[in-house]
N, C-alpha and C positions, 0 to 999 in steps of 0.2 A: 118150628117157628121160634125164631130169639127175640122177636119185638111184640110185647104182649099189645094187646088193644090199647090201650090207654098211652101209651107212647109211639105207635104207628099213626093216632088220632093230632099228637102234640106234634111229630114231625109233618106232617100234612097238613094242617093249620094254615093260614094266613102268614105268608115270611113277615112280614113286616111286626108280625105281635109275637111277644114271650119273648124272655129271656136268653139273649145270643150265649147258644153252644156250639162247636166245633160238628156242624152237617144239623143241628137242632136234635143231636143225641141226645139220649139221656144223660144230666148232671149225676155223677156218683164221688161218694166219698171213700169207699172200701171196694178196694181190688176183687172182693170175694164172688166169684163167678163169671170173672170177667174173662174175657179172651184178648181184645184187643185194650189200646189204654188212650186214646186220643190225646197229649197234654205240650202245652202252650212253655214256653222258653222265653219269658220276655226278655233278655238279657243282648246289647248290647256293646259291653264294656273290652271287648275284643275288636272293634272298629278300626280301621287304618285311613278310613275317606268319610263319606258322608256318614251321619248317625240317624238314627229313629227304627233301626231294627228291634227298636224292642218295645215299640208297638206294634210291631207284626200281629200276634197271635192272637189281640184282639181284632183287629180289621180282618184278618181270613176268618176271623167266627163269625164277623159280620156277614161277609162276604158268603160264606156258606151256606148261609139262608138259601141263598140260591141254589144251593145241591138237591136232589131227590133222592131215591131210594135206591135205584137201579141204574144200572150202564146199558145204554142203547148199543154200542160197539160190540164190548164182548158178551151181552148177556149176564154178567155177576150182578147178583142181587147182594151184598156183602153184608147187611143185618138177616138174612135169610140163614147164613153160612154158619154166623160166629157172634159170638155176644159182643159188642161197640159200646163204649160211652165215653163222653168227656170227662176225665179227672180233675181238671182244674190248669192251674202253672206251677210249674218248675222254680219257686218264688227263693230270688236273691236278696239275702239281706246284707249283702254288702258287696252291692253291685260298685264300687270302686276303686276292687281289690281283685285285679282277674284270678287270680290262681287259686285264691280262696273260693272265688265266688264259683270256678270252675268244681272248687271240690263241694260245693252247697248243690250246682247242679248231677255232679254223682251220688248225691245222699238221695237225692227225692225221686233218680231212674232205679239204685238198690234194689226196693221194694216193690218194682215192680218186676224187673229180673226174676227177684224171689220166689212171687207167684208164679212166674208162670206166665206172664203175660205180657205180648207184645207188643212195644210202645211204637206209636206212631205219633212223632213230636214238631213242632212250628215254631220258629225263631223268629224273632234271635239273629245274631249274626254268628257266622260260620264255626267260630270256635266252640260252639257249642256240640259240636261230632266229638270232641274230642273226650269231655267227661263222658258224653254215653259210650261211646265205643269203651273208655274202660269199664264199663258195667257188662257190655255185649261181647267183650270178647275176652273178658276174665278168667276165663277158663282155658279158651283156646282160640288165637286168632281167627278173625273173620273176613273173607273178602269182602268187596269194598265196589258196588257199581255207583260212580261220582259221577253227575251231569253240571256242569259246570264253567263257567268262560276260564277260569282260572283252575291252576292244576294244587294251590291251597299248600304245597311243598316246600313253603319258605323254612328262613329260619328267624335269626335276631332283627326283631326291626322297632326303630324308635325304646331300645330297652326290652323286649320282651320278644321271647322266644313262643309264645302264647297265643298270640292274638291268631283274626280270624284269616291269616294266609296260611297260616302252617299248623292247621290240627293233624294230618293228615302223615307230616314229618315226625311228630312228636308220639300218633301212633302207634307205629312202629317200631320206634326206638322205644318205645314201652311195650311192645310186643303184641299187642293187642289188634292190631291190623297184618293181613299177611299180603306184601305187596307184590308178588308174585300172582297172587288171585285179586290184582287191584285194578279197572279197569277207568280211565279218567274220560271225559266225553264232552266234545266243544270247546276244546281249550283254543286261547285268541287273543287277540290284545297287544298294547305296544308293552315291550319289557324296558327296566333298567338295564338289565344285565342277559345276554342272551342265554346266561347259564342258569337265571334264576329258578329253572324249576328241574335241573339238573339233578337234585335228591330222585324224582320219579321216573328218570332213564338209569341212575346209575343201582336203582334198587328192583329194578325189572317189572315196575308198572306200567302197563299198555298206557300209551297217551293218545287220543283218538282227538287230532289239532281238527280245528273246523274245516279247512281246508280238506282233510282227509275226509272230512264225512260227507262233503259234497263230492268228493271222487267216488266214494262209496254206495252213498244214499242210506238212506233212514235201516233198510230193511238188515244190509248187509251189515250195519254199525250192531245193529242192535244182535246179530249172531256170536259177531267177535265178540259181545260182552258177555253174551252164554258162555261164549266158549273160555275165557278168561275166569269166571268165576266158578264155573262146574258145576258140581251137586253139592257142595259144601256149603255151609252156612253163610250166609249173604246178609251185607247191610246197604242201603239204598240212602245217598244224601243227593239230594236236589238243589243246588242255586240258582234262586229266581233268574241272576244274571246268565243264566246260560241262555235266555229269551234273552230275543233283540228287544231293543230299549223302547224299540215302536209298539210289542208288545207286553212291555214290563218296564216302564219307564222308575218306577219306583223303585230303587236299589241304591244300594249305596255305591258302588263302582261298576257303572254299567259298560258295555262294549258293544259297538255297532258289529255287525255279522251275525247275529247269533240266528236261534231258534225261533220260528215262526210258534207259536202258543198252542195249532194242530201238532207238527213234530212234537212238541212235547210231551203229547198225550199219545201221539203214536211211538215215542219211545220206551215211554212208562207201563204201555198196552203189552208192548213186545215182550215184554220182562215175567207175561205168567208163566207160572210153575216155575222159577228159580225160588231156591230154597232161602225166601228171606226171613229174617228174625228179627228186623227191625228197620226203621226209617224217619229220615228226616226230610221237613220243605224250608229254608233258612233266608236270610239276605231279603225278606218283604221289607220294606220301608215305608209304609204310609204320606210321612212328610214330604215327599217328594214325587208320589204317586198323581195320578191325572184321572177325572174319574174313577175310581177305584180300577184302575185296569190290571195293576198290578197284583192288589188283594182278589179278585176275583180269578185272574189266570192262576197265585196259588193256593186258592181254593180248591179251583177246578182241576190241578193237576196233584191237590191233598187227596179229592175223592180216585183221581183214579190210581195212586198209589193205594188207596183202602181197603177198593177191590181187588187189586191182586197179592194183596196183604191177607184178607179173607181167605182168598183162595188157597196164601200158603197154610196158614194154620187150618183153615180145614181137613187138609189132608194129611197133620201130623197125626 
């Protein structure tokens, strides 16, 4: 058992009362016995279109209330498995300076690398993969399963090579991404340039266009991305926009086609037992959300990254 009484008692409570945390986990300040690290990225100074991605991570805490303890689907009980809590945010003090504020969000993933412990993170907008991945794959690149309308492969736009299209470019060129094990999922949308995501063909990452996934279907999508990533160490980014806007209206660049809010959770289900070490859910935007549909679908597709998050660290 990892949830003593007194905390199995606060997360079954009444949602509506106590203190919003990320699934009504326990609040902790010290890494020390932790397994997973739940922590919040308000940061979005990486924006190219709409803003408010960085009130995300408190509206998915809201929104989490609505989580329980267990997955009816696969069976994971994930506080059964591995010790959980919410850390707090990833706090920028000088959210007006991306690249700075980039290296504020590597300082505050650091320590939890160091323990031992792996972070399951909520933004923010997009550019926020890019400082954790240099904490995640510091030692030795990591593949990359990306769900997403956009393949995130840009480069220079508006002055900065930065922002949240091209963490994914910058990666790699930092070494820390191996995009040969990078598999991108749902990509869609009208482009400027037909070449614009040309870094992710000409550096040999699977691009799986939406189009292809409905030739495909859900089942078959989600093998090519086993197969793509292998048994090697694996990071997992999620963009709200890869749901259709009917079902995630709140984002900052949405695109008509995408994921029904069930695929979502049936692609995220598919993905147990790849060997992940980390994760992110990014691009919630609040201010533009419609009853919470948006915080609530990434809520609900935070808890079931959780569980098969659980599931990997259990079996290290």
């Amino acid at each position: 058992m990892t949830l003593d009484d007194s905390a199995r008692d606060k997360m079954t409570k009444a949602r509506y009362a106590g203190l919003p945390t990320f699934m009504r986990a326990p609040y902790v300040e010290s890494l020390d016995g932790l397994d997973i690290a739940l922590i919040g990225v308000p940061f979005d100074g990486g924006l190219t279109n709409r803003p408010g991605a960085r009130h995300g991570p408190r509206e998915v805490r809201n929104l989490s209330s609505m989580m329980r303890l267990a997955n009816s689907s696969n069976r994971i009980e994930p506080y059964e498995l591995v010790r959980i809590a919410d850390v707090g945010d990833a706090y920028v003090e000088k959210p007006y300076h991306l690249e700075p504020a980039h290296d504020e969000i590597q300082r505050a993933f650091e320590p939890i690398k160091d323990a031992g412990v792996t972070p399951l993170a909520v933004g923010g907008d997009h550019s926020i993969s890019l400082p954790i991945l240099r904490v995640m794959g510091r030692i030795e690149p990591v593949g990359l399963i990306h769900i997403d309308a956009h393949c995130d492969t840009g480069d220079e736009y508006y002055g900065s090579r930065f922002h949240h299209g091209a963490p994914f470019s910058r990666a790699v060129e930092e070494g820390v991404l191996d995009p040969e094990r990078t598999v991108q999922i749902g990509i869609r949308g009208t482009l400027n340039d037909l070449n614009q995501w040309k870094f992710s063909y000409d550096h040999g990452m699977r691009v799986i266009r939406m189009d292809e996934v409905r030739q495909m279907g859900i089942e078959s999508v989600i093998k090519e991305a086993r197969r793509v990533v292998g048994d090697g160490p694996t990071y997992l980014s999620f963009d709200i926009d890869a749901l259709d806007p009917a079902y995630a209206p709140g984002t900052g660049t949405p695109e008509i086609g995408g994921f029904t809010s069930y695929e979502g959770q049936l692609l995220v289900r598919g993905l147990l037992g790849v060997n992940l070490i980390g994760a992110d859910l990014v691009e919630v935007s609040p201010p533009f959300d419609h009853a919470h549909l948006t915080s609530l679908a990434g809520a609900s597709l935070m808890f079931e990254i959780l569980c098969i998050l659980a599931d990997a660290v259990s079996r290290r």
